[in-house]
C-alpha positions in Angstrom: -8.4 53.9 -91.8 -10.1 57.4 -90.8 -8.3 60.4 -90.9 -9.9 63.3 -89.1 -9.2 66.9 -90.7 -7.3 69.3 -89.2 -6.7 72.7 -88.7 -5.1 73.7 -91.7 -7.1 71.6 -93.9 -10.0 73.7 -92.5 -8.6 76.6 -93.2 -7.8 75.2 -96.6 -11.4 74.7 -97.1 -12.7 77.9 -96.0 -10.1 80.0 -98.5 -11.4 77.7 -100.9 -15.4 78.6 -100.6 -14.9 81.8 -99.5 -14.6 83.1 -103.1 -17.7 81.2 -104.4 -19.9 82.4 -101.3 -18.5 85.9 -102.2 -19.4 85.4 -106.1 -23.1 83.5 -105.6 -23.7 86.7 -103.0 -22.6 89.2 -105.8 -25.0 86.9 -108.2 -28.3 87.0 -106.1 -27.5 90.6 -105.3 -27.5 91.6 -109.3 -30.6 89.1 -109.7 -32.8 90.9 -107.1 -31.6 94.3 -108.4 -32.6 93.6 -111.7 -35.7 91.2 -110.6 -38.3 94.2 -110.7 -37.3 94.9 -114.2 -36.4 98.4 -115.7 -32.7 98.5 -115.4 -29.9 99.4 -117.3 -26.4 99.6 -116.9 -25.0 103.3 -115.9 -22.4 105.1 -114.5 -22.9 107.5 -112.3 -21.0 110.9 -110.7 -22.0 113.5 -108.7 -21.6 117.4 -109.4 -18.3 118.8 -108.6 -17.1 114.8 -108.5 -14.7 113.6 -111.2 -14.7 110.0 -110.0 -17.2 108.3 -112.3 -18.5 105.1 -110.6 -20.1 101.9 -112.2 -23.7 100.7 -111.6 -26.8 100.3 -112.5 -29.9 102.4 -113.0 -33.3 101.0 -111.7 -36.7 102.8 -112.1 -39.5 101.8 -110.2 -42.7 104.1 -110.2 -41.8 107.2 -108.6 -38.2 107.0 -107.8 -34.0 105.9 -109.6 -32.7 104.2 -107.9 -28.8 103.8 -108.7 -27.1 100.7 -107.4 -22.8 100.3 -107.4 -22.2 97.1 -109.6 -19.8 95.7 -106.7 -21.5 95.7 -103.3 -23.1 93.4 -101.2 -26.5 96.0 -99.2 -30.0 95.7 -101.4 -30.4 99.3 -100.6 -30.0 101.7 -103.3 -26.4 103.9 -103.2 -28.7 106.8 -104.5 -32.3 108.0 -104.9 -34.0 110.3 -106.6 -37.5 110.8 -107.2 -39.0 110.9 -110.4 -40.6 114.4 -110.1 -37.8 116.3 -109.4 -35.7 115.0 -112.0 -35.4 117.5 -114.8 -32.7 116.4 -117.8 -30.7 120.0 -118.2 -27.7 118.7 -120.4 -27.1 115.9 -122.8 -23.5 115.2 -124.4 -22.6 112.8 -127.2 -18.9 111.2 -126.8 -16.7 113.9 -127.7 -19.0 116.8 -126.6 -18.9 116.2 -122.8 -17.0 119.2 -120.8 -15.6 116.3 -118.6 -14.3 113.4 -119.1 -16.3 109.9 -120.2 -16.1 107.3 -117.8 -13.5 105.0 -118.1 -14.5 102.2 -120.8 -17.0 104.1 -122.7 -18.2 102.8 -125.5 -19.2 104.3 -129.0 -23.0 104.8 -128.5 -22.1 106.4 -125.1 -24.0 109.5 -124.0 -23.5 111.6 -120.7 -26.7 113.0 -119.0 -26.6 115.7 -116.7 -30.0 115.7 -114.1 -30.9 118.3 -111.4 -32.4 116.5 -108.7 -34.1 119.1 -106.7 -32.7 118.0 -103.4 -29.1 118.9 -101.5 -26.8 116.7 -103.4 -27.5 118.7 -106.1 -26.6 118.0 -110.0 -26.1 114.0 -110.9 -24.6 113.0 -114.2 -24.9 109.9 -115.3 -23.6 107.7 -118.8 -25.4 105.4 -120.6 -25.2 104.0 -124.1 -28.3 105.4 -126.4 -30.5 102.7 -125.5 -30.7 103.1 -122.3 -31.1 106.4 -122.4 -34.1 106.2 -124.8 -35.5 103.9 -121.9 -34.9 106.0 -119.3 -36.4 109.0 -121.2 -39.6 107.1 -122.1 -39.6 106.0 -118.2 -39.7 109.7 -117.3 -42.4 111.0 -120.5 -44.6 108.1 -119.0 -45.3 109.5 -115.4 -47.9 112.2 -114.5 -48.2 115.2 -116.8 -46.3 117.4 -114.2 -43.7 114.9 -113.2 -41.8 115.4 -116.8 -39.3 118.5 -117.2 -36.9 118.7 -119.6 -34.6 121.9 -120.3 -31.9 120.7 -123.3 
């Protein structure tokens, strides 16, 4: 005997992919993030903001890009171009005049940048590592592209 589905097993079906669609988009999304290489994991706040938001920090040749860890565009949430970065504050945990994201770890370190455009300061925190990386990213670009005030 053949039983046809019906509505409700349908619907059943659909509730029941819709979270492993949702979780294999979130996947690729991370994977092509992360495909160009020279990303690290960073949260991010704006100047004036005291909402701290999760992510993570890509840098391509001339520009950071900072991506939200849950979202589904390929476009970055923020940009900033890598010459008018300039590093003006650096706070080990404990030494921050705000407060570390929630779930900071040990080797966490806040950053404050000045990006030189109308959004103004961007802070960001990042264990040690990453910030060594990120650092080294900056050092490696034209002479003139590399200001740092701390």
């Amino acid at each position: 005997m053949r039983q046809d589905l019906g509505l409700i097993d349908w619907i059943l079906i659909v509730l029941a992919l819709t979270p492993l669609v949702m979780l294999g988009a979130l996947a690729f999304r991370r994977a092509a993030i992360r495909l160009p290489g020279g990303t690290v994991e960073a949260s991010f706040r704006q100047d004036g903001d005291n909402r701290w938001r999760h992510g993570v920090v890509a840098y391509r040749t001339d520009q950071l890009f900072w991506f939200r860890s849950y979202g589904v565009g390929l476009r970055p949430d923020a940009a900033f171009d890598r010459g008018a970065l300039q590093l003006v504050a650096r706070h080990d945990e404990g030494t921050a005049p705000m407060a570390f994201p929630p779930g900071a770890v040990e080797q966490t370190v806040v950053v404050r940048f000045e990006t030189g455009t109308e959004c103004g300061p961007v802070w960001f925190a990042m264990n040690k590592d990453a910030l060594t990386g990120l650092l080294a990213w900056m050092e490696a670009g034209p002479q003139s592209w590399f200001r740092m005030v701390i």
